[in-house]
C-alpha positions as CSV (number, residue, x, y, z in Angstrom):
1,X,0.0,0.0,0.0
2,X,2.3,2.2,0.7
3,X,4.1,1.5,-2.1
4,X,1.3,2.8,-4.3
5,X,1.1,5.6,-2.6
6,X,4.5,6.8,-3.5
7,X,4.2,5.7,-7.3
8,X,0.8,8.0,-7.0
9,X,3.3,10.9,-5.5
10,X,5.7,10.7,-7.6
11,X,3.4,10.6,-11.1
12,X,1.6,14.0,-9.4
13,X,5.3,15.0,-8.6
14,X,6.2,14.6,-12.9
15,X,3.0,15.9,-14.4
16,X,3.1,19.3,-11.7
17,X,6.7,20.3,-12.8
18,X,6.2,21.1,-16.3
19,X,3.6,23.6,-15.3
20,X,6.1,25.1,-12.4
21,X,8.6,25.8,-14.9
22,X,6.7,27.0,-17.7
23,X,4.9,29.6,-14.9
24,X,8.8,30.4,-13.8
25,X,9.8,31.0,-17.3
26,X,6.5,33.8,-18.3
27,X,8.3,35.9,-20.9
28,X,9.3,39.3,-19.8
29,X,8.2,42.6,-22.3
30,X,11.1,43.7,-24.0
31,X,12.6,47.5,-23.1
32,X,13.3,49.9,-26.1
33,X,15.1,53.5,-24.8
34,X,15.4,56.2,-26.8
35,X,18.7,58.8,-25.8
36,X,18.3,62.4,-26.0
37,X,21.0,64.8,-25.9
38,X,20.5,68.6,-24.8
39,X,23.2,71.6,-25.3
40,X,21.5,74.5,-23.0
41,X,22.8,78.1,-24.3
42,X,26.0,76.8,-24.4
43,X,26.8,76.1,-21.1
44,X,25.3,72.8,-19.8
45,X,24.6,69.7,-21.1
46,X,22.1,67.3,-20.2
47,X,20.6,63.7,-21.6
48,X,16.7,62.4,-21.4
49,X,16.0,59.0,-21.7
50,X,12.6,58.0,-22.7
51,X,11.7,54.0,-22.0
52,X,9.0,52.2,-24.1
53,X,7.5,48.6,-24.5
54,X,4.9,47.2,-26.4
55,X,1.9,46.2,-24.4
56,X,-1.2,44.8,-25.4
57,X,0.3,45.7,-28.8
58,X,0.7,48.9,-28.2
59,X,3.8,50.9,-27.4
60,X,3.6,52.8,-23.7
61,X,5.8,54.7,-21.2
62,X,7.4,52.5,-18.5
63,X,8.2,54.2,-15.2
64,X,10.5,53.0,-12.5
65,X,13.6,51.7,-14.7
66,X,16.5,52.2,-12.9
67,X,18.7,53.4,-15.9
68,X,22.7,54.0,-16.0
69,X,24.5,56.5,-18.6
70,X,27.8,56.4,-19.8
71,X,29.9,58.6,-22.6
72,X,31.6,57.2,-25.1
73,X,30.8,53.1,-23.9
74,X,29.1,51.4,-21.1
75,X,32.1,48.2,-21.5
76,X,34.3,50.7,-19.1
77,X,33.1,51.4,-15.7
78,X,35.1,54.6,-15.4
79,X,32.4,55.9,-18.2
80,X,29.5,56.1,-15.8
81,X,28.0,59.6,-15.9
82,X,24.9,58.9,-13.7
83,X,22.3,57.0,-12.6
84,X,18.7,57.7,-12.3
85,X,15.4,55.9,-12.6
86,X,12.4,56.4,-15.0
87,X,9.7,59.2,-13.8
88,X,5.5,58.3,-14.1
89,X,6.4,59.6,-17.8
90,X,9.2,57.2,-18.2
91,X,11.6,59.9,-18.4
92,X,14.8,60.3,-16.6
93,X,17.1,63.3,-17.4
94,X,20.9,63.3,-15.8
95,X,23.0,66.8,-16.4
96,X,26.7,65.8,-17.6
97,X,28.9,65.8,-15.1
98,X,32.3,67.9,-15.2
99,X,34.3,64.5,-15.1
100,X,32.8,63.8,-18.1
101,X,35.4,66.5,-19.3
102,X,38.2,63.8,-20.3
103,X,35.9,61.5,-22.6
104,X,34.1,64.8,-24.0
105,X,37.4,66.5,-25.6
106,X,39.3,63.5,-27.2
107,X,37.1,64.0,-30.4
108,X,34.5,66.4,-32.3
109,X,31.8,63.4,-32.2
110,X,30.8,62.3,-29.4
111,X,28.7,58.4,-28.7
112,X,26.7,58.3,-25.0
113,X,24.9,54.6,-23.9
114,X,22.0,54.6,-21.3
115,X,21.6,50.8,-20.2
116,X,18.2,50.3,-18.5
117,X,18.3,47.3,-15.7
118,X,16.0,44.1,-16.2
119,X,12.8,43.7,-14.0
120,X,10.4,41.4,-12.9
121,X,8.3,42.9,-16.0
122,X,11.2,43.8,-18.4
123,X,14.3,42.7,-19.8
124,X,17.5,44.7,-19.8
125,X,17.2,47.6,-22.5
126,X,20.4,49.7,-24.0
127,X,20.1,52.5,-26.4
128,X,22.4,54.9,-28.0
129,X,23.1,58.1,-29.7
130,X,25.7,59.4,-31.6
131,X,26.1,63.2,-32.1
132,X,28.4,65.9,-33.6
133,X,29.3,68.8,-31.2
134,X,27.4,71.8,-32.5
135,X,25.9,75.5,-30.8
136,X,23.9,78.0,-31.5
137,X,24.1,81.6,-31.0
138,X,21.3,84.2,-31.3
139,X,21.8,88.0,-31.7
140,X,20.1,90.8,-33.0
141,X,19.9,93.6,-35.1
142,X,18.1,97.4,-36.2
143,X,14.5,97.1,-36.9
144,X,14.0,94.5,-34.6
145,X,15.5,91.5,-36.8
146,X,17.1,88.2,-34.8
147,X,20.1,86.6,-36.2
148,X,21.2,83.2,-35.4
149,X,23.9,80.9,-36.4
150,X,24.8,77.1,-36.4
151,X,28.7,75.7,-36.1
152,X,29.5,72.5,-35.5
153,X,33.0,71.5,-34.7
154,X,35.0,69.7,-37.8
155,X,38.5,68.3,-36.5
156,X,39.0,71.4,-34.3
157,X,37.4,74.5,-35.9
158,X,34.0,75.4,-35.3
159,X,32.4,75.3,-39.1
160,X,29.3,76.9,-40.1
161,X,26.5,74.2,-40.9
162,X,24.2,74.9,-43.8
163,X,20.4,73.1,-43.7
164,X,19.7,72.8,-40.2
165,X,16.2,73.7,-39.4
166,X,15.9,76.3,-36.2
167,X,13.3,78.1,-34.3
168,X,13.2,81.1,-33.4
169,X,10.7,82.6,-31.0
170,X,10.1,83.8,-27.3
171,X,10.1,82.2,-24.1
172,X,6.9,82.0,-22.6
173,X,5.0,80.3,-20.3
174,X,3.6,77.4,-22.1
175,X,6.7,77.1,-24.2
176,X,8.4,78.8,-27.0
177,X,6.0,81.5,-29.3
178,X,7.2,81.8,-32.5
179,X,8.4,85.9,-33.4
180,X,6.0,85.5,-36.6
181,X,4.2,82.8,-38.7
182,X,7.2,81.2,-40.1
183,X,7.6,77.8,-38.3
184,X,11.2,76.7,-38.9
185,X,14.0,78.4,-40.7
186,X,17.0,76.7,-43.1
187,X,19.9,77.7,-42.3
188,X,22.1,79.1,-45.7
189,X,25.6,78.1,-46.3
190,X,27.1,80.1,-43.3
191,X,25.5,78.4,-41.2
192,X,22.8,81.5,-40.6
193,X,18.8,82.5,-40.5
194,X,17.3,85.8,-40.1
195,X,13.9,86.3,-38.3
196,X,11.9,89.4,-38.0
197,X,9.9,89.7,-34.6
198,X,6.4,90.9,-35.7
199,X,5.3,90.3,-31.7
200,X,4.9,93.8,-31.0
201,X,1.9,94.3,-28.4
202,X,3.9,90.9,-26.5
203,X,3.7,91.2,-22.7
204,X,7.6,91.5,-21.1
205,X,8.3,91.7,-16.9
206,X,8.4,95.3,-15.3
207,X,10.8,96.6,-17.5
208,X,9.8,95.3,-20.8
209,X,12.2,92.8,-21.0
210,X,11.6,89.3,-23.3
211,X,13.7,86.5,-24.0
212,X,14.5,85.7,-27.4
213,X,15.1,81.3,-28.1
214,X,16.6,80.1,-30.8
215,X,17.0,76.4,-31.1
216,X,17.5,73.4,-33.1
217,X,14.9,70.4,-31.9
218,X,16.0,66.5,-32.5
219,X,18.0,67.1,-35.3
220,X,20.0,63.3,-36.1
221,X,23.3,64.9,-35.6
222,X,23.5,67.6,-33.2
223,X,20.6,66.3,-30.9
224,X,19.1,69.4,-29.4
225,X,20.7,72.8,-29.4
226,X,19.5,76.4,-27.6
227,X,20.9,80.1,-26.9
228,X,18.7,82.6,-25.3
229,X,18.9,86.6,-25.4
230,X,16.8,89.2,-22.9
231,X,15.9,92.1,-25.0
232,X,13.5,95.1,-24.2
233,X,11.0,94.2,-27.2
234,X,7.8,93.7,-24.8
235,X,5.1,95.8,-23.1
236,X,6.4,96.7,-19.2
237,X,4.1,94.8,-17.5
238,X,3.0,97.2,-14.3
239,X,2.2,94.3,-11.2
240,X,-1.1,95.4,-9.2
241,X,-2.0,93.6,-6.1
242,X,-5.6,94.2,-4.1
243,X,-4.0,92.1,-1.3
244,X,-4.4,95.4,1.0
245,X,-8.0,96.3,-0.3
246,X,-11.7,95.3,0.0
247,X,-12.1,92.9,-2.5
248,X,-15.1,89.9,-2.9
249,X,-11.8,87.2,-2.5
250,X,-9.3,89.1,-0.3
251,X,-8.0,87.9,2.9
252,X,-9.8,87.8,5.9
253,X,-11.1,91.2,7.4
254,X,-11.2,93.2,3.8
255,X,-14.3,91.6,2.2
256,X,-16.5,94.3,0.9
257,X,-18.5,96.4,3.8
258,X,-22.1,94.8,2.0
259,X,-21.0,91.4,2.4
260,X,-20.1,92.0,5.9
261,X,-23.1,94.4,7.3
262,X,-25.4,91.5,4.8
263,X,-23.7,88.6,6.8
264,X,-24.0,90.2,10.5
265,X,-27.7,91.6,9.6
266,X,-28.5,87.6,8.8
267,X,-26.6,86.5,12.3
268,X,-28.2,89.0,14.3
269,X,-31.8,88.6,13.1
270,X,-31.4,84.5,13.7
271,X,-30.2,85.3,16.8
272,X,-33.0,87.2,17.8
273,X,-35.4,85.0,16.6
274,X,-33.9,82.3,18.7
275,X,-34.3,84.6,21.9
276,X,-37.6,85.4,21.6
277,X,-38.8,82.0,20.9
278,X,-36.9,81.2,24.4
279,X,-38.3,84.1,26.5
280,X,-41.8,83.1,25.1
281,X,-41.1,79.7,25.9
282,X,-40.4,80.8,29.5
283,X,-43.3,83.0,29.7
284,X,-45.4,79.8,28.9
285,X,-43.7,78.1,31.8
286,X,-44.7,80.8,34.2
287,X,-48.4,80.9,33.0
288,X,-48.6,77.5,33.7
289,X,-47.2,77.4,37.3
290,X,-49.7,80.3,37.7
């Protein structure tokens, strides 16, 4: 008896582990990142990595990658430039570091690697991005015209670039306002655009003051470039506060004189409702002892 009891175990035993190792070997979603590089006026540099993977056959943003980024090749430790992790948007943006220095001047192109980890969800991911070291600078002239010019460095001279498409309008808010109706400009064989700022009624801060953006966005070989300029193109915008005045939303103790007298009339005559119905009440009381 016992015997067959074992042979029983043991046949359970064989038919259960295929299905144990077919539910430890679920296939994980593979992870595609795409590398974006950032020059920032001239003066800092930053990379945004953006992770992807197709679910329910559709691509969609994966958050909480942890993600590592290294210039020139991820084979060499020393390379590491940062670490971060993926955001709800699946972002994750590191600023390149000053030791990056060494690796950045040995050559006029320039190669970055972001490796994303593997997860319980997700296999590892790497991507890549090659660029040419380019910048932009924006200036102006009479009449309210703004000038600006693409180089990119070739061996060790910085080289005017003809064909690049820029941008050029004014920092606001919600983004960048173009100066007129023309989108995107080509720039000619040295390396320039022109762009005449037609934004004329455009409010500015106290002293009238804008700032002027041109920029090259996810171009394939000089990623993405900016320069801004303050100018005094825009309407002074005068500031006006009612924080000390009698206002219908001001802080407490300046709402307008009608609300108040409206809102103690209303408490008062409640009030005296409430004590006459009591002194009547008592008066009751003292008619019926009588």
């Amino acid at each position: 008896m016992r015997k067959h009891k074992l042979i029983q175990l043991l046949v359970l035993v064989i038919a259960l582990v295929p299905s144990i190792l077919m539910a430890q070997a679920v296939e994980k979603n593979s992870l595609s990142l795409t590398l974006k590089y950032y020059n920032d006026n001239n003066v800092t540099h930053h990379l945004l990595v953006l992770a992807k993977s197709k679910i329910d056959g559709k691509f969609q943003t994966v958050p909480n990658i942890p993600v590592e980024f290294y210039i020139t090749s991820d084979a060499d430790k020393a390379n590491l430039i940062g670490k971060g992790k993926t955001d709800d948007r699946g972002q994750a943006v590191i600023e390149i570091p000053p030791t990056a220095k060494v690796e950045w001047l040995k050559s006029p192109n320039q190669n970055f690697v972001v490796v994303g980890a593997a997860t319980k969800k997700f296999d590892e991911g790497r991507g890549e991005l090659a660029i040419t070291k380019a910048k932009i600078k924006v200036d102006t002239a009479d009449g309210r015209i703004v000038n600006a010019k693409v180089v990119a460095l070739v061996d060790t001279t910085w080289t005017p670039i003809a064909a690049v498409d820029v941008i050029v309008g004014v920092r606001r808010l919600g983004g960048i306002l173009n100066v007129n109706e023309t989108q995107t400009y080509p720039t000619d064989s040295s390396g320039g655009v022109t762009a005449e700022y037609k934004r004329d009624s455009l409010p500015g801060d106290q002293k009238g003051n804008i700032t002027l953006v041109a920029s090259v966005v996810d171009n394939e070989t000089y990623g993405n470039l900016s320069s801004e300029l303050v100018v005094p193109w825009g309407t002074k915008s005068v500031y006006m506060t009612n924080f000390d005045h009698r206002t219908l939303f001001a802080r407490r103790g300046y709402s307008p004189l009608w609300l108040e007298i409206l809102a103690y009339s209303i408490v008062v005559a409640v009030w005296s409702v409430i004590i006459f119905l009591l002194v009547q009440i008592k008066n009751l009381k003292k008619l019926g002892v009588e």
